[in-house]
N, C-alpha and C positions, 0 to 999 in steps of 0.2 A: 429425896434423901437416900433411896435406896442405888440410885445412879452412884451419891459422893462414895455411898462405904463399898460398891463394888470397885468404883476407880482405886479408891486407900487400897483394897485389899489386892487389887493386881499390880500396883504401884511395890508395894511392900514385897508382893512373891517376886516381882522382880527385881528388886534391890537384894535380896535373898539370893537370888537363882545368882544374880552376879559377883555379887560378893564372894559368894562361892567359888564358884566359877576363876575369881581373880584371884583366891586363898591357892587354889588346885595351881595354877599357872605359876604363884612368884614362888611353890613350896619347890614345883617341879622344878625350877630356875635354880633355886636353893643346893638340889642333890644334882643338878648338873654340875654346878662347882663345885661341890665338891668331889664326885668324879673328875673332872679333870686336874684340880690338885692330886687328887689320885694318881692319875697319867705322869703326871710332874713328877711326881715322888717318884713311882717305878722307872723314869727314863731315866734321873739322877740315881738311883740304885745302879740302872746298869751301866747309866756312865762309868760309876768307882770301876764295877767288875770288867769294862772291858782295857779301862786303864792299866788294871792288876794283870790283865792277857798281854797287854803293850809293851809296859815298861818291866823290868828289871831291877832297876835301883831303888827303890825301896822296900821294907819293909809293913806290912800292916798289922796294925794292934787287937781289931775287932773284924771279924765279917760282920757280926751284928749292927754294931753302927756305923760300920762302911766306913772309916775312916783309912788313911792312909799316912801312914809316919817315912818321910823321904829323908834317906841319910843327908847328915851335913854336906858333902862334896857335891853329890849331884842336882843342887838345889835348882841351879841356875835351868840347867840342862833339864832338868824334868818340869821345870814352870813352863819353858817354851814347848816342850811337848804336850802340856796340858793345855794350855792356849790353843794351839793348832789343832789338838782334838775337839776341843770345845766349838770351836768355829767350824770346821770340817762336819759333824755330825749331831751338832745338837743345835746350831744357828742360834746360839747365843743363849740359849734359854736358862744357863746354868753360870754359877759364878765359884771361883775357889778361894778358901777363906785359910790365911795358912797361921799358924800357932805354933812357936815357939817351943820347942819342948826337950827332955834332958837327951832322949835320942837322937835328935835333929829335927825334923819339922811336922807338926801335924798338918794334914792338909784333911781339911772340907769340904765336899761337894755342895752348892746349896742351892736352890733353886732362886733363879734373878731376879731381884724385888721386882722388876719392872713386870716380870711375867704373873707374880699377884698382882700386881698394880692392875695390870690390864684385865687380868679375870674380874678383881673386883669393880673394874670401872665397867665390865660388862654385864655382870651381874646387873647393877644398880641401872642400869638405861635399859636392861630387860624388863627388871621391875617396873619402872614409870611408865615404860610403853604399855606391858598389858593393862596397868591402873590406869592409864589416860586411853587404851582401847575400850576397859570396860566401862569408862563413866561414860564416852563420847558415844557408844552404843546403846547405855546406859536411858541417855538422854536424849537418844535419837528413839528409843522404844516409849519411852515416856511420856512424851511428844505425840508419835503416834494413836499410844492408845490415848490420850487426853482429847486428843482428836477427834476419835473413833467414838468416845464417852461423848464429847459435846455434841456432835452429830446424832447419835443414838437419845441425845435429850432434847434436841430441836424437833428431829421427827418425832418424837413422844409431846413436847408441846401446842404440835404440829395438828397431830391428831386431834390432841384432845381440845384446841382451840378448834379446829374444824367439826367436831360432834357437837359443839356447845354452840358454834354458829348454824349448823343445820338443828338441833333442837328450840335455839333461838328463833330462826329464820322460820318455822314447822309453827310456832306460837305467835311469830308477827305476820303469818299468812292467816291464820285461823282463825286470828279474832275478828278483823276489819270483816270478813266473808260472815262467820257468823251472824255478826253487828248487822249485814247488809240482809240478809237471809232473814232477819227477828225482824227489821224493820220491813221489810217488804211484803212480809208476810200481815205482820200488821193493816199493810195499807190495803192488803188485797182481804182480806178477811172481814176487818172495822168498818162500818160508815162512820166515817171521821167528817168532824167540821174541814173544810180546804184549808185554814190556817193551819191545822194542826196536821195536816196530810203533807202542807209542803217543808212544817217543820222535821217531819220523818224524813221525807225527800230528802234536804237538804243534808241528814245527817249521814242516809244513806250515800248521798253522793260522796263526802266527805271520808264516806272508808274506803269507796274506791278511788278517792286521789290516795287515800295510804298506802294502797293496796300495789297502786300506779307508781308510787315513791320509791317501794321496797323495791319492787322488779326492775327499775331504775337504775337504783345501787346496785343490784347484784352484776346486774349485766356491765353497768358500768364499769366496776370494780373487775370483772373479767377482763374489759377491755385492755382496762391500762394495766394489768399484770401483764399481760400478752402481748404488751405494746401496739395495738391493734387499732386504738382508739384514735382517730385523728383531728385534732384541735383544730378547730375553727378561728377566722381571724375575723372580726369588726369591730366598727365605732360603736359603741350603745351607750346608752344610761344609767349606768349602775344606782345613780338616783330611783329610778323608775323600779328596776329588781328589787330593791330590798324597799321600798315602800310598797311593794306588791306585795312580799313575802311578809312583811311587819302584818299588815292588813288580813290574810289568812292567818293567823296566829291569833290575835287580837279574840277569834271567835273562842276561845277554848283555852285563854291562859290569861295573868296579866303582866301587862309587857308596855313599856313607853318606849318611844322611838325621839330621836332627835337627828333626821334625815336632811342634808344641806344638799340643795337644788341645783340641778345641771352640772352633777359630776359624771364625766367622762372617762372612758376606762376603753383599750383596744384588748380583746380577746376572744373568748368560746362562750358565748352567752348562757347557754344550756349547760353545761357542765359547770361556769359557777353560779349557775344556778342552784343545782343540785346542791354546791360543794357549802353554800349559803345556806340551803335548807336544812342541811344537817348538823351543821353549824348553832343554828337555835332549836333544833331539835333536842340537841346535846342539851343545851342550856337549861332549856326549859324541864326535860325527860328529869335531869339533876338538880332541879333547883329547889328542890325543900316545897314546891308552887310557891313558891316568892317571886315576889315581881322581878321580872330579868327587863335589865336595858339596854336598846339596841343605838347604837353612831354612829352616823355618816361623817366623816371630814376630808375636806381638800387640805389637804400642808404639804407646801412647799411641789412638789414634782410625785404626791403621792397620795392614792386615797386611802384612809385609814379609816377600817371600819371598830367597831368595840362592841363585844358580846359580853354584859356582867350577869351573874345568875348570883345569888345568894345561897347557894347549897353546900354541900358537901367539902366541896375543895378539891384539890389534888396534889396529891404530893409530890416534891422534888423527883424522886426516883422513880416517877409515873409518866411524867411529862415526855420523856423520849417515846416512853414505850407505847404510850395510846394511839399514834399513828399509825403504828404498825398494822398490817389487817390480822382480823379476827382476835386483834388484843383487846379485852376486855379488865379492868380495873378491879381487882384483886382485892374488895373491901365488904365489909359486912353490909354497909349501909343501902351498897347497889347490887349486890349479888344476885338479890333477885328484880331487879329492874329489868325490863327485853330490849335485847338490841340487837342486831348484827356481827356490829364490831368492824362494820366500813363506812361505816361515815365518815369519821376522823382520816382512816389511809385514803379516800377518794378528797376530803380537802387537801391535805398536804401536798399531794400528787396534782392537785390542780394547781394550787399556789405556788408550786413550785415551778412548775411549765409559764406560767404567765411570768415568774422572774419576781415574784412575790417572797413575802418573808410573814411567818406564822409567831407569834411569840406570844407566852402564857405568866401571867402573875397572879398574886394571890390577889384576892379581893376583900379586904379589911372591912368588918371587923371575921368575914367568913364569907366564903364561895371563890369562884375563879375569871378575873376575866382573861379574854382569848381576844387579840389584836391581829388582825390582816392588815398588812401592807398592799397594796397594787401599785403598778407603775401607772398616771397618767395620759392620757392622749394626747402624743406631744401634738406641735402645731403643724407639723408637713405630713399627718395621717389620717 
């Protein structure tokens, strides 16, 4: 919030500053012209007076309004000498306006429409230049800091997704070790019946697979930001991985599976492994503990897997965003749920490399399911 009203309020001083800015420029334009009518007016003053130095044959009625009254006779003769002055020394800028009068002729110096014409047609192209310099400046700083604003809020989301992944991360290291530590202890302390010794056992092992999981993703998730990580290619069974993976689950949630036999798949075994695991992780971590269902199918040139969980949901405007790393789901209900926030960016990034397609829909009447695509083993691999 506090990013939009400092963008508003440098946006605003700058529409300020330039407007300004563009008042000062078209005002300055303004008293250029009229200085220069000025110019015009004083050249046409001394046009009359040097006329009055020239000629002889007339008389004049005013110095003040510079006019000049030419007797009847010499009309002719003093038109052609005002022509040739005017041309000679003033390059046309002036025109003479002659008037009928009981003396014989007034004559008017007046400055040539053309010659406002053109100041005012420069004026006015003065004008829209600096208007069209200061918007296009205008909008080229705007730009800028809008820039500079969104950058300055990525690295701020940046952060604060990276302290809430390591205080995450700080929580999903500490429990499985605790967990192991309380149980180990137990077994070293207790004379326990051996039923009940390998029940501890077994659970103790079970935090160091977590344990093994987390260190997994992290390091994985390094890799493939770093582009460091290099994909493995073979034949396997993706029947056989996710009936593995169903089977570890099965301990500790409830989960049905509908797994079809001898599907083939060419890729990085280990990595959608991972990308698999976290996959029902997600599901189960969000699912209300409702039973989440897991599918294997062959159709067509493709295997499609289905993860449905009955929890929460997600919302349209979420769906982009949860692949992303260290994005975490901006809701009351999971706020304080522990995760990472790479699980989700290390599947997409594997499904992606294998030539796969990820797609997300609701799950009626409530929860989400999550569909994978794989491509096949064709038949010459």
């Amino acid at each position: 919030m506090k990013f939009k009203l400092l963008f508003i309020f440098i946006i605003l001083y700058i529409l300020g500053t330039f407007g300004w800015l563009t008042y000062s420029l078209v005002n300055f334009s303004n008293k250029e012209y009229g200085l220069q009518k000025q110019v015009l007016e004083a050249g046409r003053q001394a046009c009359v007076l040097r006329l009055i130095e020239k000629s002889k044959n007339y008389d004049f009625s005013s110095e003040n309004e510079l006019h000049i009254i030419f007797k009847q006779a010499k009309i002719d003769a003093d038109t052609n000498l005002l022509n040739a002055f005017l041309e000679t020394y003033n390059y046309g800028s002036y025109t003479a306006v002659y008037t009928k009068v009981y003396q014989g002729w007034d004559l008017d110096i007046q400055i040539a429409p053309h010659q406002i014409d053109r100041l005012e047609q420069k004026l006015q192209n003065r004008e829209r230049l600096y208007i069209f310099q200061a918007l296009l400046l205008f909008v080229l700083v705007a730009v800028g800091v809008y820039g500079v604003s969104y950058s300055i809020q990525m690295i701020y989301r940046l952060n604060k997704q990276q302290n809430n992944f390591l205080l995450s991360v700080t929580h999903e290291l500490k429990t499985p070790i605790a967990a192991m530590k309380l149980l180990l202890q137990t077994i070293r302390t207790r004379k326990l019946p051996e039923e009940k010794r390998n029940e501890l056992l077994d659970k103790a092992v079970n935090n160091a697979d977590r344990l093994n999981e987390l260190t997994e993703n992290m390091l994985t998730a390094m890799q493939i930001e770093n582009d460091n990580y290099i994909y493995g290619r073979e034949v396997f069974s993706i029947t056989d991985m996710m009936q593995n993976l169903v089977e570890s689950y099965r301990m500790r949630t409830d989960l049905t599976a509908d797994i079809e036999d001898d599907v083939e798949i060419v890729g990085d075994r280990f990595i959608l492994r991972i990308s698999m695991n976290n996959l029902l992780e997600n599901a189960i971590k969000y699912g209300n503990d409702l039973p989440v269902e897991v599918s294997l199918k062959e159709e067509k040139d493709k295997a499609i897997i289905r993860v449905i969980d009955q929890g929460i949901g997600i919302a349209e405007s979420e769906r982009k965003k949860i692949f992303k790393k260290f994005y975490r789901v901006e809701d009351e209900e999971v706020r304080d749920s522990k995760g990472t926030g790479l699980g989700l960016f290390i599947l997409r990034e594997t499904i992606d490399k294998h030539d796969g397609v990820i797609r997300i829909k609701n799950n009626e009447p409530k929860g989400t399911i999550f569909i994978v695509e794989l491509p096949l083993k064709r038949k010459n691999e």
